[in-house]
Short mmCIF file of the C-alpha atoms (twelve columns), coordinates in Angstrom:
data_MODEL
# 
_entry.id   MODEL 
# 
loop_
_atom_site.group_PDB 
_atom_site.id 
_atom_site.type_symbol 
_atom_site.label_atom_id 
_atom_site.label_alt_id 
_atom_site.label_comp_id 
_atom_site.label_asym_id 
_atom_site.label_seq_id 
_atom_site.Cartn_x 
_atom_site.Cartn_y 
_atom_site.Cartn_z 
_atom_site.pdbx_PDB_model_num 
ATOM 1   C CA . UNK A 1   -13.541 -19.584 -0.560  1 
ATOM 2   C CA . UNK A 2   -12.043 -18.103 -3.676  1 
ATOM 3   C CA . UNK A 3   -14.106 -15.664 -4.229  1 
ATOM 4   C CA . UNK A 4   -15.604 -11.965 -2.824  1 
ATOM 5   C CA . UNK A 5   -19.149 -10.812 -2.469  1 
ATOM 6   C CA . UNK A 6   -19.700 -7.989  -4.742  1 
ATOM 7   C CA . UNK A 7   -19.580 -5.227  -1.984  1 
ATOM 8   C CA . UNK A 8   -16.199 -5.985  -0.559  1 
ATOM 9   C CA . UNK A 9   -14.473 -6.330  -3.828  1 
ATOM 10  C CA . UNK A 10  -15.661 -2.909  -4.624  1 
ATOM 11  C CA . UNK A 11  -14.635 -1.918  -1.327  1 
ATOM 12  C CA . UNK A 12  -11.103 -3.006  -2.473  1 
ATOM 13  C CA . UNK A 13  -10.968 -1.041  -5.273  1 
ATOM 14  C CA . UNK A 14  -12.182 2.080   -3.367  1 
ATOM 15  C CA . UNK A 15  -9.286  1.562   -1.170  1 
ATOM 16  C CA . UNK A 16  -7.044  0.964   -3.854  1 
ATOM 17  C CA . UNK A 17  -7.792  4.445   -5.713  1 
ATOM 18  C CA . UNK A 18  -7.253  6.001   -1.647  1 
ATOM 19  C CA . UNK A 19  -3.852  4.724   -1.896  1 
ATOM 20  C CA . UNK A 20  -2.956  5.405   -5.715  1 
ATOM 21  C CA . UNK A 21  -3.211  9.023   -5.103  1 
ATOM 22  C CA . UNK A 22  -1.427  8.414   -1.588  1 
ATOM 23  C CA . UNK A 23  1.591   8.128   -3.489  1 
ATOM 24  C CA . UNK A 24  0.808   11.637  -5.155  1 
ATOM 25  C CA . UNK A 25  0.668   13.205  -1.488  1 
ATOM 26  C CA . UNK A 26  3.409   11.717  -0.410  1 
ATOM 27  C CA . UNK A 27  5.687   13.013  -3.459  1 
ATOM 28  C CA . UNK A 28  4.299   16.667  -2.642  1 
ATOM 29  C CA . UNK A 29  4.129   16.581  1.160   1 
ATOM 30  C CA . UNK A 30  8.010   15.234  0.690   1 
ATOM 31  C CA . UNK A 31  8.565   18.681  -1.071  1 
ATOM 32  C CA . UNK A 32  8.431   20.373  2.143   1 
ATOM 33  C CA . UNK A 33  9.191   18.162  4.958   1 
ATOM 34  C CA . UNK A 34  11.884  15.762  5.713   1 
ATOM 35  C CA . UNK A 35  10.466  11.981  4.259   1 
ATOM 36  C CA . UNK A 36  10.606  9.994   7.732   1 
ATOM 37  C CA . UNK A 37  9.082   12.636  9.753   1 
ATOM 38  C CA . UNK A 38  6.434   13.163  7.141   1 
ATOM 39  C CA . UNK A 39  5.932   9.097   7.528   1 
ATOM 40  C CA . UNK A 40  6.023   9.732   11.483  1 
ATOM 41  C CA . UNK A 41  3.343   12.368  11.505  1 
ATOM 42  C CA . UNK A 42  1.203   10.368  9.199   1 
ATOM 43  C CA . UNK A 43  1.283   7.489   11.712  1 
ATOM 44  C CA . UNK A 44  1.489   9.374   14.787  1 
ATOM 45  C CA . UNK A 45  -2.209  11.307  14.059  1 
ATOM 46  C CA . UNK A 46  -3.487  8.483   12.427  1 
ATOM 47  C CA . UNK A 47  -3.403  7.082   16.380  1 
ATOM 48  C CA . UNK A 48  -3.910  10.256  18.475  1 
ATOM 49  C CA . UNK A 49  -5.820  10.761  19.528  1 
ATOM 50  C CA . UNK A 50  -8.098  7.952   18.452  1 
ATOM 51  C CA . UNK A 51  -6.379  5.430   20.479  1 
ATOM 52  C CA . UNK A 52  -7.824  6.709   23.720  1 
ATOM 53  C CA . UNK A 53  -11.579 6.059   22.529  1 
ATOM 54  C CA . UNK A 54  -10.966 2.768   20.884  1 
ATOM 55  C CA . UNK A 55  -10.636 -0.472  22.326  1 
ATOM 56  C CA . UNK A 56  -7.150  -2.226  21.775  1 
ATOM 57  C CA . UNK A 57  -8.077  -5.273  19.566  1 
ATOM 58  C CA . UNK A 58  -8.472  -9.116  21.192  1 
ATOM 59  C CA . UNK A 59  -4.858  -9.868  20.193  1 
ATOM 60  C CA . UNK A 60  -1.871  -10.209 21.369  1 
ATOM 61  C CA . UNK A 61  0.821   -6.791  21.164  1 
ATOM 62  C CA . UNK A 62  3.431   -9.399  19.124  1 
ATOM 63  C CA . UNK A 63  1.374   -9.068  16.496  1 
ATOM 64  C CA . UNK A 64  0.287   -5.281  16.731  1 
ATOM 65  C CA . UNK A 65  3.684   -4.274  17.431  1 
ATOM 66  C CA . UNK A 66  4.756   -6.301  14.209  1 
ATOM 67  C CA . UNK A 67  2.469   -4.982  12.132  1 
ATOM 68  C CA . UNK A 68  2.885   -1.480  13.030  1 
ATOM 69  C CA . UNK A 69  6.660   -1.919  12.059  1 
ATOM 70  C CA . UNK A 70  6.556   -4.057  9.514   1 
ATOM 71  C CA . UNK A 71  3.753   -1.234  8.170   1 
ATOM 72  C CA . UNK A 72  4.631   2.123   9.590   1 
ATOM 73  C CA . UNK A 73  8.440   1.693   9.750   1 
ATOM 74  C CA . UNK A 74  9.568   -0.599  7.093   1 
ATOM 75  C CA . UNK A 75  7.240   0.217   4.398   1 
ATOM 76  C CA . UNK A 76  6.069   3.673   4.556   1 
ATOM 77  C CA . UNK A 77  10.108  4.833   5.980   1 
ATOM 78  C CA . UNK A 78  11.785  3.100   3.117   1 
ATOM 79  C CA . UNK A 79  9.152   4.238   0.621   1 
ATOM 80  C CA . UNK A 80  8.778   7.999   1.892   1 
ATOM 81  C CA . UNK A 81  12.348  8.397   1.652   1 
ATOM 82  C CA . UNK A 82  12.571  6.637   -1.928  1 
ATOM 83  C CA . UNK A 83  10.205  8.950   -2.853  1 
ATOM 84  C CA . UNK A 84  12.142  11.634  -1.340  1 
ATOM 85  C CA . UNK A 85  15.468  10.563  -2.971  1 
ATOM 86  C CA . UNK A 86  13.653  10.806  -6.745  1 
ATOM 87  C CA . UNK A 87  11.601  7.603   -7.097  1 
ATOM 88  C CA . UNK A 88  8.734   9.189   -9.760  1 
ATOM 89  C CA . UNK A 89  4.980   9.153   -7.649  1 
ATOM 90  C CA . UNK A 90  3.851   7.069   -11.002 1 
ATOM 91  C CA . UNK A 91  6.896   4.426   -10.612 1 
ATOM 92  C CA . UNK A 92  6.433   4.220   -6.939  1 
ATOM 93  C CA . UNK A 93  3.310   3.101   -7.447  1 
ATOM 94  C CA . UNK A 94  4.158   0.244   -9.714  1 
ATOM 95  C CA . UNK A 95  6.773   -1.404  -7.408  1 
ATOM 96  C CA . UNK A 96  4.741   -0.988  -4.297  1 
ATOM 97  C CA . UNK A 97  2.432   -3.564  -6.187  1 
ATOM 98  C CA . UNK A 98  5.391   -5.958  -5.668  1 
ATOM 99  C CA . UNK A 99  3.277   -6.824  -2.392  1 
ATOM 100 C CA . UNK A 100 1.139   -8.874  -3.953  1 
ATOM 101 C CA . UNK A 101 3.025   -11.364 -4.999  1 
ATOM 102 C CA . UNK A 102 5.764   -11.023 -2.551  1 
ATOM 103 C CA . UNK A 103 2.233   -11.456 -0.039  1 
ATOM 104 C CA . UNK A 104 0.837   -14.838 -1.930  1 
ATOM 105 C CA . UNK A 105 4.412   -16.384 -2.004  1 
ATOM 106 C CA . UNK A 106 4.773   -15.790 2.008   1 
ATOM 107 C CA . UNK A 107 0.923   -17.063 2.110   1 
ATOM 108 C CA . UNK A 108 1.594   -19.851 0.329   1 
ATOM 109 C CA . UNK A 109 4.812   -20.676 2.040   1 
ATOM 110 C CA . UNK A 110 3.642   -19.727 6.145   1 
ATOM 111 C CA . UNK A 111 0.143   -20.614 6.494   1 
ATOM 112 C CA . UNK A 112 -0.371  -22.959 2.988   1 
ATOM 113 C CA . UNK A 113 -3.038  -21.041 0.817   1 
ATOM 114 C CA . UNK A 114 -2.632  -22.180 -2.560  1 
ATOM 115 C CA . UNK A 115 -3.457  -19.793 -4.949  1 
ATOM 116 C CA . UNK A 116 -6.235  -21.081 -7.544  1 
ATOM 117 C CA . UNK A 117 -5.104  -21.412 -11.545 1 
ATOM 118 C CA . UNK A 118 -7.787  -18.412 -12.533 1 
ATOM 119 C CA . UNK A 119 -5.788  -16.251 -9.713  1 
ATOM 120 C CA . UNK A 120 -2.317  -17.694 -11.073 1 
ATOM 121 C CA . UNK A 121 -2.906  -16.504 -14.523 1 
ATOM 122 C CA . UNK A 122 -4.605  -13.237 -13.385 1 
ATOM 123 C CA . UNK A 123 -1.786  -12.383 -11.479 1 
ATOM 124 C CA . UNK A 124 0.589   -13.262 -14.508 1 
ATOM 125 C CA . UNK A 125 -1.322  -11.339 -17.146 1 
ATOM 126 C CA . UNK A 126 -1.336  -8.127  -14.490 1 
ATOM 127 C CA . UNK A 127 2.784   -8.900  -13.605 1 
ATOM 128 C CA . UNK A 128 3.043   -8.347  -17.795 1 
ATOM 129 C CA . UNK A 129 1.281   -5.047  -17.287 1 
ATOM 130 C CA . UNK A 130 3.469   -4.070  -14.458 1 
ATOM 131 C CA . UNK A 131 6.488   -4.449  -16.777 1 
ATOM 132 C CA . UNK A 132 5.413   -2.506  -19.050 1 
ATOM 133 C CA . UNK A 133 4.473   0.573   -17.128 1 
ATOM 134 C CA . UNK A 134 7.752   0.238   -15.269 1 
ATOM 135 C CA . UNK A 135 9.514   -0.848  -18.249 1 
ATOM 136 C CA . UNK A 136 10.287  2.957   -19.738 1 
ATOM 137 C CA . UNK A 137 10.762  4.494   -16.189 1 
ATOM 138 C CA . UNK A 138 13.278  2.288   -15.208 1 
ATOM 139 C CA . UNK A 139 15.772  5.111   -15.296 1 
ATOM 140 C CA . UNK A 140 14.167  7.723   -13.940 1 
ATOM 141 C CA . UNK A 141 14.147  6.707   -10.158 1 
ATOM 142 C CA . UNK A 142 17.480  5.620   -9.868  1 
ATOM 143 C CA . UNK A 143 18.839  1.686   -8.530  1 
ATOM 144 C CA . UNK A 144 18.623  2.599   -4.794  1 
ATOM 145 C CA . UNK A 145 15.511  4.502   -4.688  1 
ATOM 146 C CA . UNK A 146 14.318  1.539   -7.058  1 
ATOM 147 C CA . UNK A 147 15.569  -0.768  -4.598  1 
ATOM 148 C CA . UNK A 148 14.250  0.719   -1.000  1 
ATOM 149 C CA . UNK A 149 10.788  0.697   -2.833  1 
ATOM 150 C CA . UNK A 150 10.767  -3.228  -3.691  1 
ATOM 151 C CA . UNK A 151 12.550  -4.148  0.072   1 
ATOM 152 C CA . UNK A 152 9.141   -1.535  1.052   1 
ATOM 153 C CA . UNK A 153 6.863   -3.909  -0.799  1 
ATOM 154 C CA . UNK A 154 8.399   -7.373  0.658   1 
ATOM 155 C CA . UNK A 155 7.482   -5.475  3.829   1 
ATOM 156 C CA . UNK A 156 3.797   -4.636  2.991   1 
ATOM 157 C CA . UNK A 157 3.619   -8.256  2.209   1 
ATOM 158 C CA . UNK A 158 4.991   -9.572  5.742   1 
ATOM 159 C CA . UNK A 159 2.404   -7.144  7.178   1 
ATOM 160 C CA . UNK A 160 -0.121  -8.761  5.147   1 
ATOM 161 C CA . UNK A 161 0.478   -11.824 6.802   1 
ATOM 162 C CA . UNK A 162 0.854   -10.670 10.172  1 
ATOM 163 C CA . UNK A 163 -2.772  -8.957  9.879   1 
ATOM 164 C CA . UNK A 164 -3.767  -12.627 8.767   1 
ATOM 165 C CA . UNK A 165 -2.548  -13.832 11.735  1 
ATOM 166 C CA . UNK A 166 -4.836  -11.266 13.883  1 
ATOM 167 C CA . UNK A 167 -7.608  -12.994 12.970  1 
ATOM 168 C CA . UNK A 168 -10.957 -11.427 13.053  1 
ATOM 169 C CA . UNK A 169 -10.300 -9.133  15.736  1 
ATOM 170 C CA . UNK A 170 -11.811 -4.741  15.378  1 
ATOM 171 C CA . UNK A 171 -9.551  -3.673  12.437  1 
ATOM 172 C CA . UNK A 172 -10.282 0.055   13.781  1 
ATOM 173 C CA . UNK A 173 -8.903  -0.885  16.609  1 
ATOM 174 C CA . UNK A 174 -5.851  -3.168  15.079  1 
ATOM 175 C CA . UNK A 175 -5.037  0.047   12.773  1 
ATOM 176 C CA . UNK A 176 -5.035  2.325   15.089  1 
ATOM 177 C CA . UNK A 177 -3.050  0.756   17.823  1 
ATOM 178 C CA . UNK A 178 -0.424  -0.307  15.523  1 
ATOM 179 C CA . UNK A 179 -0.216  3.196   14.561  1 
ATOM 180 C CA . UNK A 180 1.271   3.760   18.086  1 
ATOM 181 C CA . UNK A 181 4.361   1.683   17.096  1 
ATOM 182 C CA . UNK A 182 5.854   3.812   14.162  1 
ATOM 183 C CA . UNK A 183 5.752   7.240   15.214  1 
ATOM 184 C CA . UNK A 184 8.670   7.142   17.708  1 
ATOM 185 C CA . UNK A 185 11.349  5.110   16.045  1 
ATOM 186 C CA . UNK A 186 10.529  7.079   12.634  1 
ATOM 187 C CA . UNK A 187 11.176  10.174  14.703  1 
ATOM 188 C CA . UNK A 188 14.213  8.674   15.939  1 
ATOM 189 C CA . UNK A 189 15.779  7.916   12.533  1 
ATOM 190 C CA . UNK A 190 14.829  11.441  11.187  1 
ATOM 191 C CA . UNK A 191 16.665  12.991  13.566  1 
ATOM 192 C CA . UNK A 192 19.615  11.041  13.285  1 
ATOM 193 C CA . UNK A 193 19.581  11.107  9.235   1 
ATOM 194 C CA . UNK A 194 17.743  14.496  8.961   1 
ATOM 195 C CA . UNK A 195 19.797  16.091  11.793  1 
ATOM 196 C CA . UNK A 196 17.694  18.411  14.899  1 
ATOM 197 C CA . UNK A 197 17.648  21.702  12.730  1 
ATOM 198 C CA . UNK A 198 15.584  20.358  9.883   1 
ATOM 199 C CA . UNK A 199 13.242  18.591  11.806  1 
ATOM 200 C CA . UNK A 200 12.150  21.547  14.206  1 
ATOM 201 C CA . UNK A 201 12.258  24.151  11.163  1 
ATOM 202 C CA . UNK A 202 10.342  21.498  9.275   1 
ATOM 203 C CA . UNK A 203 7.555   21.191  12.960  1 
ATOM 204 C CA . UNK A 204 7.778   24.853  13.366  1 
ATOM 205 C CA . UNK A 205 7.168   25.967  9.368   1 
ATOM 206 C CA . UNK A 206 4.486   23.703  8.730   1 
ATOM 207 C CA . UNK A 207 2.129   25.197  6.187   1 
ATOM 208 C CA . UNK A 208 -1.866  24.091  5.353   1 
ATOM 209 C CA . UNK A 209 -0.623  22.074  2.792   1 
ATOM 210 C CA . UNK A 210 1.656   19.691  5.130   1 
ATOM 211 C CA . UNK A 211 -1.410  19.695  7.599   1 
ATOM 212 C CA . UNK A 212 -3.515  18.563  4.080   1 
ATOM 213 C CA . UNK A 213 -1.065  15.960  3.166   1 
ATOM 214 C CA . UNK A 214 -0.789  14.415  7.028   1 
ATOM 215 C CA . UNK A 215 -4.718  14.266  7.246   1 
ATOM 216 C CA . UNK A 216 -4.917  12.583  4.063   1 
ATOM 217 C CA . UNK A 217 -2.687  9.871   4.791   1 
ATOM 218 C CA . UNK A 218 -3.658  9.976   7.894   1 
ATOM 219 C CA . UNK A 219 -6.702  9.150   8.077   1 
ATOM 220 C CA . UNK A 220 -8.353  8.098   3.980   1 
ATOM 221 C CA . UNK A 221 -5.306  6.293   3.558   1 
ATOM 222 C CA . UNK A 222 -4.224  5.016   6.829   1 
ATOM 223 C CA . UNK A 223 -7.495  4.219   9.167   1 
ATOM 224 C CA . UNK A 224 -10.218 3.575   6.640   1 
ATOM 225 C CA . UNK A 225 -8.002  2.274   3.884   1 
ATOM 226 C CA . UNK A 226 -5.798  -0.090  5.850   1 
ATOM 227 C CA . UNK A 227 -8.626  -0.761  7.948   1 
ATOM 228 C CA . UNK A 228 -10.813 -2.652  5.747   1 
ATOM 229 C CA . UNK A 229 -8.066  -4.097  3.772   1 
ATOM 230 C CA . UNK A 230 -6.790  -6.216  6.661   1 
ATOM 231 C CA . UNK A 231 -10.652 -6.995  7.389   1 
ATOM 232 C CA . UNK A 232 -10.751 -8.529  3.672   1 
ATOM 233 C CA . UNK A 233 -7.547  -10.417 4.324   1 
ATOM 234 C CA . UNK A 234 -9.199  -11.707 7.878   1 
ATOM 235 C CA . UNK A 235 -12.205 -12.992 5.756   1 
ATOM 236 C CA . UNK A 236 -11.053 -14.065 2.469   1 
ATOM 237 C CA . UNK A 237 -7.658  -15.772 1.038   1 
ATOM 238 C CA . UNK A 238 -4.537  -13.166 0.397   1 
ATOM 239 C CA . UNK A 239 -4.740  -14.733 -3.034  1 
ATOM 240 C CA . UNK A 240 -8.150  -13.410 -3.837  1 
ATOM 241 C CA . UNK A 241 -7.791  -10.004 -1.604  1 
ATOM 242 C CA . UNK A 242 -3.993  -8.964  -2.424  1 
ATOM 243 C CA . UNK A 243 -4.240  -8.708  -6.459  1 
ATOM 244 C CA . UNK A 244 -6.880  -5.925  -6.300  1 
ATOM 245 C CA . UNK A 245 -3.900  -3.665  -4.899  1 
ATOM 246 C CA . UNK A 246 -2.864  -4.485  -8.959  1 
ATOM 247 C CA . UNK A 247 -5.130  -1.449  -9.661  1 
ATOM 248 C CA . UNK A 248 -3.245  1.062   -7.297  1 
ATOM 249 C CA . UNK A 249 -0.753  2.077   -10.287 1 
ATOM 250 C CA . UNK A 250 -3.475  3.338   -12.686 1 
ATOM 251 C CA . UNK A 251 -4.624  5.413   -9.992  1 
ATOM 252 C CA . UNK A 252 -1.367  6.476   -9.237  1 
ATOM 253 C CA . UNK A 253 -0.025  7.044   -12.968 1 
ATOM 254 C CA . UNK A 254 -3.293  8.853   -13.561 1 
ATOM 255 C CA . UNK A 255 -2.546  11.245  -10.145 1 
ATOM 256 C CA . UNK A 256 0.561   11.869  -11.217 1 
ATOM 257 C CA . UNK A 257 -0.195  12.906  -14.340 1 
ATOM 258 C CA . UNK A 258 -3.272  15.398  -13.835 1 
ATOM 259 C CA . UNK A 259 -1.930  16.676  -10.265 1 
ATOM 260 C CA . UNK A 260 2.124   16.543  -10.856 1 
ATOM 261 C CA . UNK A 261 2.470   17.234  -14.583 1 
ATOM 262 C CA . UNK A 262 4.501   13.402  -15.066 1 
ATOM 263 C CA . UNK A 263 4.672   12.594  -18.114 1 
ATOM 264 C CA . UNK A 264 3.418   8.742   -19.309 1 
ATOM 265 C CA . UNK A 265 5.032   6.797   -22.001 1 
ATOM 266 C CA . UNK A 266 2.005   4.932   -24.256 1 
ATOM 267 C CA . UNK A 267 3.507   1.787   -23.379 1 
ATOM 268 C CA . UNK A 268 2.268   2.722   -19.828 1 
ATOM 269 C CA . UNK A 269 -1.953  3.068   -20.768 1 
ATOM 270 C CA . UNK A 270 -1.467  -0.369  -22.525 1 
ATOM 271 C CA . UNK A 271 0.294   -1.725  -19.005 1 
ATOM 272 C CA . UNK A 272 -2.511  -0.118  -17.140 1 
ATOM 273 C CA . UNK A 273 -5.127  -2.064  -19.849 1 
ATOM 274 C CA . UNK A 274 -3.673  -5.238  -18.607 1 
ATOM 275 C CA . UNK A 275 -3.358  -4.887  -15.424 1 
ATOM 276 C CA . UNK A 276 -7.141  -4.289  -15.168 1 
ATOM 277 C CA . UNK A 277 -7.611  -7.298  -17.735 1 
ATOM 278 C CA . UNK A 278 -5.521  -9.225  -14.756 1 
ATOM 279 C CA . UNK A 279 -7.322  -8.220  -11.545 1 
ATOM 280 C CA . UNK A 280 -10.852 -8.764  -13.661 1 
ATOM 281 C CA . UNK A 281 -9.599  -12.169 -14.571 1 
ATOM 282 C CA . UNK A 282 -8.838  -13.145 -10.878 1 
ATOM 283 C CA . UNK A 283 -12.106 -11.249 -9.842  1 
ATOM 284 C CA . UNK A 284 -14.555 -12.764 -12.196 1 
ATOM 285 C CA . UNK A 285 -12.724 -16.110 -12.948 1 
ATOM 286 C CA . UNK A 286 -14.950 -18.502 -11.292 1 
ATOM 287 C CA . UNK A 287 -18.114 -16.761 -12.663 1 
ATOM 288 C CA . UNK A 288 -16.510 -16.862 -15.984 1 
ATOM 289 C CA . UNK A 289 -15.484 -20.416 -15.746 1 
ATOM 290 C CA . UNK A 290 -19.590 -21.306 -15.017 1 
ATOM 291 C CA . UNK A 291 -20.936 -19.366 -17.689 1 
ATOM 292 C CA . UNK A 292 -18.369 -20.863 -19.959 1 
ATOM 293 C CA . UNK A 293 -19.570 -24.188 -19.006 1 
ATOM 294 C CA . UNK A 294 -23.228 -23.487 -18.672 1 
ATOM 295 C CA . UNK A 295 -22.862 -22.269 -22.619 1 
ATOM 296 C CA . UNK A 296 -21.025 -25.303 -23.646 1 
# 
């Protein structure tokens, strides 16, 4: 099936403006506190205390301990701290889209779901839009904060897959206990890179709007969000599920610019334009295709 009911693809675009002003929160919560301990708290509350009311999910802990990494370690540590090292909130959003393809390529190459030729061109049309709302940033984040944030979006992709492999198991309960995997090593690596002294000042100075920032990714962008995205990628293809993340940048530029004061090139409304024209082409290109041929 190459195509979503009507409910769960607006579902996906609900969680898709959740996690374009994610990146927003991140940029200011990494204002204050050091960028992997930020990314530990986030998954550490996101599991506790939840975990002890709901029940670990009917798989096996290979694949919730590699999702939690591949998630909570690889993708939110190397983004957090690209953010952290100057990687715009707008252009972070951009790359992180990366996923989708990097996740139909590993789809396509581990478990042999082809994408269809309306998704193929949809995600081509919305890869030109990408381009050109990176296209005048390019600069502005640096090459290795540019860098950490594509190796963060070949990971978001891997954890795709791994929540593929889950199967239909309680995504509450997948999300959640994954959760439990990141917090410690994330602590572990901010206290070797961040040193002791910042991370206690950072624990014992935390102000409301650190506690805002952790509850918001938390639990919107974390639990819910994550939650029924890897439910959609249990039920449907990651061809038809993973280009609706395409629409995370124009919530993210649009963030950015009413909440942070970044500026956006023009060139960047007309990438947003087609990106949109690109997800609704892979959304809507079967029901196109049969009212085309109905007509003719």
């Amino acid at each position: 099936m190459l195509q979503m009911p009507l409910s769960h693809s607006l579902f996906a675009l609900l969680v898709t403006v959740i996690w374009g002003l994610s990146f927003v929160v991140i940029k200011l919560g990494v204002g204050t506190t050091p960028p992997l301990l930020l990314a530990a708290l986030r998954f550490l509350f996101a599991a506790i205390p939840a975990v002890f009311f709901v029940p670990r999910p009917k798989t096996s802990w290979t694949i919730i301990v590699a999702y939690g990494f591949f998630l909570g370690v690889a993708q939110f540590g190397l983004l957090f701290a690209a953010i952290a090292f100057g990687m715009p909130a707008s252009l972070a959003s951009v790359v992180m889209q990366a996923q989708v393809f990097f996740t139909i390529l590993f789809a396509a190459l581990l478990m042999n779901e082809r994408p269809g030729p309306h998704q193929i061109a949809g995600g081509l049309v919305a890869g030109l839009g990408l381009v050109l709302i990176a296209w005048p940033r390019m600069t502005g984040g640096g090459a290795g904060p540019f860098v950490m944030t594509v190796i963060a979006a070949a990971a978001w992709g891997v954890a795709n897959i791994v929540s593929k492999r889950a199967g239909r198991v309680d995504m509450l309960g997948f999300i959640v206990w994954s959760s439990l995997v990141a917090p410690l090593p994330l602590f572990g690596l901010s206290l070797w890179l961040d040193g002791p002294e910042a991370v206690i000042a950072a624990l014992t100075r935390m102000d409301g709007g650190t506690l805002a920032a952790v509850a918001y990714l938390a639990y919107p962008t974390t639990i819910f969000a994550f939650g029924i995205w890897a439910y959609l990628l249990s039920r449907h293809p990651a061809a038809t599920v993973t280009p609706f993340a395409l629409f995370v940048p124009v919530a993210g530029i649009l963030g950015s610019v009413l909440i942070l004061g970044e500026a956006v090139h023009p060139i960047e409304a007309v990438g947003g334009a087609v990106i949109v024209l690109g997800l609704a082409f892979n959304v809507f290109g079967p029901r196109l295709k049969k009212a085309v041929r109905k007509v003719l």
